[in-house]
N, C-alpha and C positions, 0 to 999 in steps of 0.2 A: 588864438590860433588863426590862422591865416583862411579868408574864407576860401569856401571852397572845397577844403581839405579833409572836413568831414561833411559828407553828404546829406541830407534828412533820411532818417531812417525810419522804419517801421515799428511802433512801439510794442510792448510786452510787460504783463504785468502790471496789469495797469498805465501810469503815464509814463513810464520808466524806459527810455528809450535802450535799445539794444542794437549792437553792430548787427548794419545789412548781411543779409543772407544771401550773395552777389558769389558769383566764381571768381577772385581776384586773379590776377596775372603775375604770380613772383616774378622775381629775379633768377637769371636759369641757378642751376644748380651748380652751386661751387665743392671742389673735394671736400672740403671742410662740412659739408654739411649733410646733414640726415634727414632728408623731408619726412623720414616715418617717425623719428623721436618729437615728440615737441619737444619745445627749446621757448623760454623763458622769454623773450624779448621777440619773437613770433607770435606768442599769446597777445602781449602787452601789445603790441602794436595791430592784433585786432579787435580789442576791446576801443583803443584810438581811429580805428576807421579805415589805417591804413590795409596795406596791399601783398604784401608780401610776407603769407602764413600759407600754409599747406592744410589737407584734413587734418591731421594729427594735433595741429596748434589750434583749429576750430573746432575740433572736439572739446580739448581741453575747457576752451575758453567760453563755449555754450552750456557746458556740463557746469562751470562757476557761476555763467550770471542764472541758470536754473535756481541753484544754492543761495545769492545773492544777486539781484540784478543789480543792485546798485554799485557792483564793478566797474561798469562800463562810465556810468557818470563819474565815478572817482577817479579812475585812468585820464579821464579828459580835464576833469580839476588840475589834478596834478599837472600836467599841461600849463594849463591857462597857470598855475602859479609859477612856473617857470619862468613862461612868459612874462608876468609880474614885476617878479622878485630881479629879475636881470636887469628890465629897464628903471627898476630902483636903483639898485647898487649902480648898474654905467652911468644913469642921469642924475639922482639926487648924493650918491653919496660917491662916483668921481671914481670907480674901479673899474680899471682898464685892464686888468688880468682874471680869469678866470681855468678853475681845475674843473671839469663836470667829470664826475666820478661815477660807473655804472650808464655808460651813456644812452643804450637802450640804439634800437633804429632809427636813422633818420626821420626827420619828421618837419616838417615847415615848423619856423619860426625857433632853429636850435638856440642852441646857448649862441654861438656867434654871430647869426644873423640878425640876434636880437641887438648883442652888446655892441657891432659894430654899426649898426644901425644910428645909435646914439653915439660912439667915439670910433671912426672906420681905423682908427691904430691900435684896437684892442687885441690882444691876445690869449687864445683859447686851447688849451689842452685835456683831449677828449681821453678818459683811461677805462679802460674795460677787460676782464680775464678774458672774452670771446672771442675767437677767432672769427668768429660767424659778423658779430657786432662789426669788429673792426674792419672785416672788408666791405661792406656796405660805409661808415664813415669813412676810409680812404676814399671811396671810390664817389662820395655823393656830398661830404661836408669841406668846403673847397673855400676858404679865405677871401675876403675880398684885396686888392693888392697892398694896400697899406697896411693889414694888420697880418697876423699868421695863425694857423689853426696847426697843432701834432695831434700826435697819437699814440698814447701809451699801453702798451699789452701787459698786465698788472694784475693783480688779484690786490681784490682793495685792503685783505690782510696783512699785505707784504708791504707796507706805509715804505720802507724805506726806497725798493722797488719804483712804487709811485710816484714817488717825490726827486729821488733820480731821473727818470725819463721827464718830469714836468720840467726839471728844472735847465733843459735842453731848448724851453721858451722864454720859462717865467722867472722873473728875478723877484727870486724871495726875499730880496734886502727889501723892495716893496708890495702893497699890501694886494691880498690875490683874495677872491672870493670860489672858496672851495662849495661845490654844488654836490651832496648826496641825495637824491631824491629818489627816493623810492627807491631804495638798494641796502638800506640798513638792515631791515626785517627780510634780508637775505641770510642775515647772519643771525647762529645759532647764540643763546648766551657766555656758551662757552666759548665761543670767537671771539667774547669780549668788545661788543661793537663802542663803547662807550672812551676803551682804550685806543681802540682805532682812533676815534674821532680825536680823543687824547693828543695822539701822536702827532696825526696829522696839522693840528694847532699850533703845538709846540716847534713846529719850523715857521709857522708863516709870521709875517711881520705886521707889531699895531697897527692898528687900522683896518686889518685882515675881518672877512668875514665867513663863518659860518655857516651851511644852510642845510635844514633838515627838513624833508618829508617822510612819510613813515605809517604805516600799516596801524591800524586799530580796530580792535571789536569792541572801543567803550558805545559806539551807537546802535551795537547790533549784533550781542554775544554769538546767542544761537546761530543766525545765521552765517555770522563771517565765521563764527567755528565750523561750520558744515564747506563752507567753498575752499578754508585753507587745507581742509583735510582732503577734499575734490582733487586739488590742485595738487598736493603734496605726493597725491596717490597714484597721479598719472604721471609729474614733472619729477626728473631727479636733483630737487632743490628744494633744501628748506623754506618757510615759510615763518616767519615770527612775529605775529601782531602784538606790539605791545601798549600798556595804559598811559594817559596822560600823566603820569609821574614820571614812568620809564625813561618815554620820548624825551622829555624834560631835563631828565638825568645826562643826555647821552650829550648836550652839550658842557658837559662837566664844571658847569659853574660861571660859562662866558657870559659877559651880559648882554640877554635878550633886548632885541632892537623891536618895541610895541608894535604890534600889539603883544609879542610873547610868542606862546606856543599854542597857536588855536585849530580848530580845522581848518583844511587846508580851503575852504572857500571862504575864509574870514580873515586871512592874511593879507590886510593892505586890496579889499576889494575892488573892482572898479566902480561899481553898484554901490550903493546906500543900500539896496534892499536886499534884506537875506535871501542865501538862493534857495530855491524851491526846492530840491533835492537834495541827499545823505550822500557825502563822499566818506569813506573811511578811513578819511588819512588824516594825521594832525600836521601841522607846518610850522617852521618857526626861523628863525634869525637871529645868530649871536656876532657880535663885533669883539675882535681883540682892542684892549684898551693899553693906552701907551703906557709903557712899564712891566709888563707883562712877556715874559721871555715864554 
């Protein structure tokens, strides 16, 4: 993450740092939006530090890290593997397209700023059902001139949907690296999320990559059961944490790029040293292999 961006914060719970208790400044209000509902990607982006949540989203979001404080460290994991996993795929393995699917609010250091960072001809297609979401990415995630950034209004259900408006950037004849992070364990089992992921493989071309983050109570039953039910009880969106086999399952068999599917602070670290805190998300990385339609 870009410094600066999240500020020191005041800790709770022991060493367990929690989003400052600051009056932030949104963005004014747009039609599309309800300052008194929280709204999913308002949460999230105050457990990141950012700025633009109303009461309703800091309710929510103080009422989970209560249940579990080690939200807020996992929200920012998640992050820093984005961060990661992007400048792997643009620098060691040469992918100049990317789909970030579920894109969440802007935030230093996107999917684009990272990839074009390493190749400035890359391109990026942001897709999210939010209307909310995607007037803050039109209006704040802006391409630098050699490459291109769109934006797709999608429900990540609706694969064909998705892959239509992407394909208004990205040429799927070559290989794209599809980004779900943290948007899986949106989906109920009956949505099928492993079909999703399915589908969505079955367009992209060898060499194509993968990438999964993804919700878990294997390091913290009790707990992460008490905040998804918090969260479930205020937010009108499922929540679906599932086990290190599940996760594992949803990439249907493509093969994992090592370390596999681990927590999400153990994917290709910067550190040697384990990090000192519990994120509850596992992470992983599958590569489509030539031959494989």
């Amino acid at each position: 993450m870009s410094p600066g961006f999240l500020d020191p914060v005041p800790r709770s719970g022991g060493d367990v740092p929690v989003a400052r208790a600051r009056q932030p400044k949104p963005m004014a209000p747009h039609p599309l939006f309800d300052p008194s509902v929280p709204h999913p990607a308002r949460v999230y982006g105050y457990w990141l530090g950012g700025k633009d949540h109303y009461p309703a989203d800091r309710e929510v979001a103080e009422e989970v890290i209560r249940c579990r404080p080690q939200v807020v460290t996992g929200a920012r994991a998640n992050r820093a593997f984005l961060t990661r996993v992007v400048r792997y795929l643009a620098g060691e393995c040469g992918v100049r397209q990317f789909l970030d699917i579920g894109t969440g609010l802007p935030a230093p250091d996107s999917t684009h700023q990272v990839a074009q960072a390493i190749a400035p001809v890359g391109r990026v297609v942001y897709a999210d059902n939010d209307p909310l979401v995607l007037v803050y990415a039109r209006a704040l995630l802006t391409s630098g001139p050699q490459g291109s950034c769109d934006y797709v209004e999608a429900d990540l259900r609706d694969t064909p949907a998705v892959l239509t408006g992407a394909a208004r950037t990205l040429d799927f004849a070559r290989p794209v690296a599809v980004l779900l992070l943290a948007v899986l364990h949106f989906l109920t089992d009956t949505d099928d999320p492993a079909g999703v992921v399915a589908a969505l493989a079955r367009r992209l071309a060898p060499g194509s990559f993968v990438v999964i983050s993804h919700l878990t109570a294997d390091f913290g039953p009790g707990p992460v059961a008490a905040g998804v039910e918090t969260y479930t009880s205020l937010v009108p969106t499922p929540l679906v944490p599932r086990t290190h086999a599940q996760v594992s399952a949803l990439f249907g068999g493509l093969p994992l790029v090592p370390p596999g599917v681990v927590p999400v602070t153990e994917w290709r670290p910067v550190s040697v040293s384990p990090a000192p805190y519990v994120a509850d998300l596992y992470a992983g990385v599958a590569r489509k292999p030539e031959g494989r339609l």
